[in-house]
C-alpha positions as CSV (number, residue, x, y, z in Angstrom):
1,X,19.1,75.3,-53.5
2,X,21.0,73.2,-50.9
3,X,18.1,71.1,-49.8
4,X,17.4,70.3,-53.8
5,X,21.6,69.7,-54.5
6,X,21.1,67.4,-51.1
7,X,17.8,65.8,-52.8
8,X,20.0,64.9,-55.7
9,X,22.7,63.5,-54.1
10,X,20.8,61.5,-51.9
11,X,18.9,59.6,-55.2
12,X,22.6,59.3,-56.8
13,X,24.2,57.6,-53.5
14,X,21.2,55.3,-53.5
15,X,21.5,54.5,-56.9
16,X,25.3,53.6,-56.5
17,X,25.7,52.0,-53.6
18,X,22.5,50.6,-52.8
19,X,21.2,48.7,-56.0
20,X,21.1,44.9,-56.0
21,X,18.5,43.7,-58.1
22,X,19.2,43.0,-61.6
23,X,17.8,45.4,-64.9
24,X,17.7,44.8,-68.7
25,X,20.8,48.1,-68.6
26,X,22.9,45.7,-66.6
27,X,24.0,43.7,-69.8
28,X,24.1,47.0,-72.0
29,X,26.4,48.9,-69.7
30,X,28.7,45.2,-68.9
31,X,29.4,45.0,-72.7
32,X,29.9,49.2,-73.5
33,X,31.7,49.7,-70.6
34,X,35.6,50.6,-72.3
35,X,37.5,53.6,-72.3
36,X,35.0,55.9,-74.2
37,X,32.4,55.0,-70.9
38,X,34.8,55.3,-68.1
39,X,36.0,58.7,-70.0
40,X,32.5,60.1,-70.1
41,X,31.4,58.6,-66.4
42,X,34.7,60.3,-65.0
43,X,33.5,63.6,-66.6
44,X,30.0,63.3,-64.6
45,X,31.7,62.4,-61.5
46,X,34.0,65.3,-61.8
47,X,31.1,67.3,-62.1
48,X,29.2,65.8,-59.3
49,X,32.4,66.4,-57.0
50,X,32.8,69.9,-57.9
51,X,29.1,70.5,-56.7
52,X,29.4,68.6,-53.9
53,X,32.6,70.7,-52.9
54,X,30.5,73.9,-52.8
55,X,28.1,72.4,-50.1
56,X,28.4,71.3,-46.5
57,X,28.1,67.4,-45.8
58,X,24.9,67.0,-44.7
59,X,24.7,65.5,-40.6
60,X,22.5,62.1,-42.2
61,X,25.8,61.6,-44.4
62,X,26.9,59.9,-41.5
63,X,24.7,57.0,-40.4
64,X,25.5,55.1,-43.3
65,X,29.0,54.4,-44.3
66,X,28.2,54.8,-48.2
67,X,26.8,58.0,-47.6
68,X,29.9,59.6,-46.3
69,X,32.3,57.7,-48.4
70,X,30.7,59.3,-51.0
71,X,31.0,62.6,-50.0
72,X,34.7,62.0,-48.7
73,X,36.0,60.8,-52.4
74,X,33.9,63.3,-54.2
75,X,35.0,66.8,-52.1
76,X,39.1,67.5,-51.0
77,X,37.3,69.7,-47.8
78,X,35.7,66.7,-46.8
79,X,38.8,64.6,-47.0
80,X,40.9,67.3,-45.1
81,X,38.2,67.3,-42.3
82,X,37.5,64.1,-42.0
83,X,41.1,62.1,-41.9
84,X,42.5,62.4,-38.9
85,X,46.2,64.1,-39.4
86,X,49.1,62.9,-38.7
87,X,47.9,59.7,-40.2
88,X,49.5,56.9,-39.2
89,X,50.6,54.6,-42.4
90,X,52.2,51.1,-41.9
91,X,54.1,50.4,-44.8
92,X,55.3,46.9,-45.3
93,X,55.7,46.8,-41.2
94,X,57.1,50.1,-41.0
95,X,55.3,53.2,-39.5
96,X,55.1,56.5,-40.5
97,X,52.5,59.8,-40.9
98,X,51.5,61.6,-43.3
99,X,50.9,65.5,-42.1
100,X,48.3,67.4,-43.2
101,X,49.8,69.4,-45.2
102,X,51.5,66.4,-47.5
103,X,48.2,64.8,-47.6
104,X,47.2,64.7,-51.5
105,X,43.2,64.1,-52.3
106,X,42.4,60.5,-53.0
107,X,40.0,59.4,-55.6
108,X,39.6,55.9,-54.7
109,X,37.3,54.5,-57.6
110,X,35.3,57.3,-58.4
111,X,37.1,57.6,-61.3
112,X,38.2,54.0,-62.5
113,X,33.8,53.8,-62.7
114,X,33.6,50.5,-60.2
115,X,34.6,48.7,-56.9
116,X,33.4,45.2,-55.9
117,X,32.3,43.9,-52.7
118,X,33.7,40.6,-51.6
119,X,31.9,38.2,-49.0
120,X,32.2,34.9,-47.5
121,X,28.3,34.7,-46.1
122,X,25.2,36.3,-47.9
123,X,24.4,37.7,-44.6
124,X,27.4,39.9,-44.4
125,X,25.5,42.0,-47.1
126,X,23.1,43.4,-44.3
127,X,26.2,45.1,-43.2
128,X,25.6,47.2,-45.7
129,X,22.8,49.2,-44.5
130,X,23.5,48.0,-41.0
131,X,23.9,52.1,-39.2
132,X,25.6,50.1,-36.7
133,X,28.3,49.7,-38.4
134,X,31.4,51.7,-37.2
135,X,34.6,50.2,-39.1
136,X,35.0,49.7,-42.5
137,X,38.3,49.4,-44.2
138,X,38.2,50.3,-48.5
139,X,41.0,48.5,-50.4
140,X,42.6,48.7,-53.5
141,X,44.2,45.2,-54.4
142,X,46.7,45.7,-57.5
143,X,46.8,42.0,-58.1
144,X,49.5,42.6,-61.0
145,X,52.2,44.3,-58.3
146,X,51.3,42.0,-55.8
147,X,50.4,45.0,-53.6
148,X,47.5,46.2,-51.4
149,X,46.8,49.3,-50.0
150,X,44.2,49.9,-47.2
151,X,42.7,53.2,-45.9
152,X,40.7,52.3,-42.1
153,X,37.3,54.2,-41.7
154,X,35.8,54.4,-38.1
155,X,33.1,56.4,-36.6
156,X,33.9,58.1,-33.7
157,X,31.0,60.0,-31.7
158,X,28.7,59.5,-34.5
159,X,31.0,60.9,-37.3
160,X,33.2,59.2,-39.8
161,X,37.1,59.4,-40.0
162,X,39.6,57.9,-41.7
163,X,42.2,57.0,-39.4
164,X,44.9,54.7,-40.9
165,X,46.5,53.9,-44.0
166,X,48.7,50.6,-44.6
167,X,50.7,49.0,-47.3
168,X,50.6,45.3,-47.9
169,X,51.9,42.8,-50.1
170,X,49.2,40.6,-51.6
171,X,50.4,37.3,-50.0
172,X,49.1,39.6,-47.0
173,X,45.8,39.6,-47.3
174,X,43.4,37.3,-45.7
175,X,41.6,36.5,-49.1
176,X,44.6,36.3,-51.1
177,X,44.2,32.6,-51.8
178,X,40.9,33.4,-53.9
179,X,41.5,36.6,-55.1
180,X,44.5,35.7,-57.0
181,X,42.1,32.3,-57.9
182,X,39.4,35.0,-59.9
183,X,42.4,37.1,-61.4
184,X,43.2,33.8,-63.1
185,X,39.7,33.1,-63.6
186,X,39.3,36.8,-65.6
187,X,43.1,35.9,-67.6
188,X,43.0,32.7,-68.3
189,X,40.2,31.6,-70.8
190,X,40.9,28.0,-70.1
191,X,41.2,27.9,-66.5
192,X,37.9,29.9,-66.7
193,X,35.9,26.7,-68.3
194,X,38.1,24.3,-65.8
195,X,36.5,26.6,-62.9
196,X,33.0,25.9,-63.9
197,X,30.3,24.1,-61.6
198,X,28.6,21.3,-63.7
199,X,26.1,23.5,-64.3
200,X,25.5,27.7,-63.2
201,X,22.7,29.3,-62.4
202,X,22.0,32.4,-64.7
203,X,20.3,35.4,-64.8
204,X,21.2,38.0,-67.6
205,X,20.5,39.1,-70.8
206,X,19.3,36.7,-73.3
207,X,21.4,35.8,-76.4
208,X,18.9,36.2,-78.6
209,X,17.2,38.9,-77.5
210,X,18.7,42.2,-76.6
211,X,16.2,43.5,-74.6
212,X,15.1,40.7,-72.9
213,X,16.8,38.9,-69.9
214,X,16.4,35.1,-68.9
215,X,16.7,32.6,-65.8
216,X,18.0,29.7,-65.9
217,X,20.8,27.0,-65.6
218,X,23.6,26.8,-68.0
219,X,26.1,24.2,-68.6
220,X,30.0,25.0,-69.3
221,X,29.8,24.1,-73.1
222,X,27.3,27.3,-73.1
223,X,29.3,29.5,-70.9
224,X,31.0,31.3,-73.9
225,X,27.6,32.4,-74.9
226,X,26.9,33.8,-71.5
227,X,30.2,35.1,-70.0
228,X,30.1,38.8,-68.6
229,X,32.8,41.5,-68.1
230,X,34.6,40.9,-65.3
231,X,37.2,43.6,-63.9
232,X,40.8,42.6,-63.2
233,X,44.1,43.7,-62.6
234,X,43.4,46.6,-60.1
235,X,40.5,45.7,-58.0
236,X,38.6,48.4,-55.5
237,X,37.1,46.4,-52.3
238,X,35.1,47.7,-49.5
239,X,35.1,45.4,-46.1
240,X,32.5,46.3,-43.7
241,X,33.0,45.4,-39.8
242,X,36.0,44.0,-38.2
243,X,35.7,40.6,-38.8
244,X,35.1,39.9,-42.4
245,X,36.6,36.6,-42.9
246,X,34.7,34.0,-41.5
247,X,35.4,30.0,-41.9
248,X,33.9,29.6,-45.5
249,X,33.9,27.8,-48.4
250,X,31.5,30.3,-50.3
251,X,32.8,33.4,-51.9
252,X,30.1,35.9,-53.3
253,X,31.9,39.0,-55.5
254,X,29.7,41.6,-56.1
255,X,30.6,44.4,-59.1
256,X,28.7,47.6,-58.8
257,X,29.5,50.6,-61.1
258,X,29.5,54.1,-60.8
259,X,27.0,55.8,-62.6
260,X,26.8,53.5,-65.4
261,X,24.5,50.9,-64.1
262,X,27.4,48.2,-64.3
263,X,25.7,45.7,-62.2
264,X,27.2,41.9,-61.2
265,X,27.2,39.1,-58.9
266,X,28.8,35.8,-58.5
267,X,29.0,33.0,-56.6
268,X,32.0,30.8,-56.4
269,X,31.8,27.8,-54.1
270,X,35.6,25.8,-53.3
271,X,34.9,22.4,-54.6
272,X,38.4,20.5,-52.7
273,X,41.3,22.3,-53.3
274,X,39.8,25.0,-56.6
275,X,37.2,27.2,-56.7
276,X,33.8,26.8,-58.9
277,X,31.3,29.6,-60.5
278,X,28.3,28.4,-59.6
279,X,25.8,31.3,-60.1
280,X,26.0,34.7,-61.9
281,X,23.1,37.4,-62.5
282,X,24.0,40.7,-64.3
């Protein structure tokens, strides 16, 4: 029974964390996804964290970051045993810990139903699956109260832990130039069109035809024919390694859903002093 709740788990991880190519679903689940969706998807993952609160983590949970994140914001066990207590919490510059006994289960984004992945080089996606990889820090950016708050993952002897918890305001963060650039991108219909490259590479569902999908380039007069959902206001980001932030003028954003096959990628490209879309495939 364990080894066939472990099979499952295994093909649901891969199918969350791990997909980046691009489906006819993707453009299905972009437009359905509203509060009937994320009500239903928080339902499944409830289920799914209940099941995987009955079982020990499995030891290959650990070579991969996903894999263990998954566990540790599905199951409260896995949360108290792998968060190292007291945890120290910077907030706004001022330290403190949190024993465990205070310490209240975290649900990151299981149950807002997606996080994004921001990167300034393609490469940095190989992080991904890179199992050397032994520091990751998960955000949640809450662009609307100019706030940030940052849990800090490291691996320790071959096992995850989370380790450190800080408080931020937004004007904090590295990428805050461009992040507060795309919430104005998602708000503001005409900044959107004055943010367009000359012309944007598509992939994605075709117009005319539901179930087909089309490549292509599109100008900005089309756009409004071809413009996605796009998550704002409360944003869940996962950094992988300790130096994310090279010297770049590229920024990809990535969208991936959980278990609704929300898929999502964009380039933006800083043209002087703005940023452009210059490619999208959903």
């Amino acid at each position: 029974m364990k080894k066939a709740i472990f099979l499952l788990m295994g093909i649901i991880v891969s199918a969350l964390f791990f997909s980046t190519g691009c489906t006819n679903k993707n453009a299905e689940a972009a437009d359905s996804i509203g509060a009937d969706t994320l009500v239903e998807d928080t339902a499944a993952n409830d289920s799914l964290s209940e099941m995987i609160a009955e079982e020990e983590m499995p030891a290959s949970a650990d070579e991969l970051f996903d894999d263990f994140f998954f566990n540790y914001a599905a199951s409260r066990k896995v949360q108290k045993e792998r968060t190292v207590f007291p945890l120290p919490v910077n907030s706004w510059g001022k330290e403190s810990k949190i024993e465990e006994k205070a310490w209240k289960r975290e649900h990151f984004f299981m149950q807002q139903g997606y996080y994004t992945l921001i990167f300034h080089k393609a490469s940095q996606m190989n992080m991904v699956k890179d199992t050397a990889v032994s520091d990751v820090t998960v955000e949640k950016i809450m662009v609307n109260k100019n706030m940030v708050t940052r849990w800090h993952f490291a691996r320790t002897r071959g096992l995850w832990y989370m380790d450190g918890m800080s408080h931020i305001s937004l004007g904090q963060h590295p990428d805050a130039g461009f992040i507060r650039f795309y919430q104005r991108f998602v708000t503001d219909s005409a900044f959107q069109h004055r943010s367009l490259a000359e012309s944007i590479a598509f992939t994605g569902p075709d117009p005319d035809d539901d179930f087909s999908t089309m490549s292509g380039v599109i100008m900005p007069e089309q756009w409004p024919m071809f413009v996605p959902w796009m998550p704002s206001g409360t944003l869940y980001n996962i950094i992988y390694g300790k130096n994310p932030y090279p010297a770049s003028n590229t920024r990809l954003f990535y969208v991936r859903g959980i278990a609704n096959g929300l898929q999502m990628d964009m380039v933006f490209t800083k043209k002087g002093k703005g940023w452009k879309l210059e490619k999208v495939n959903t």
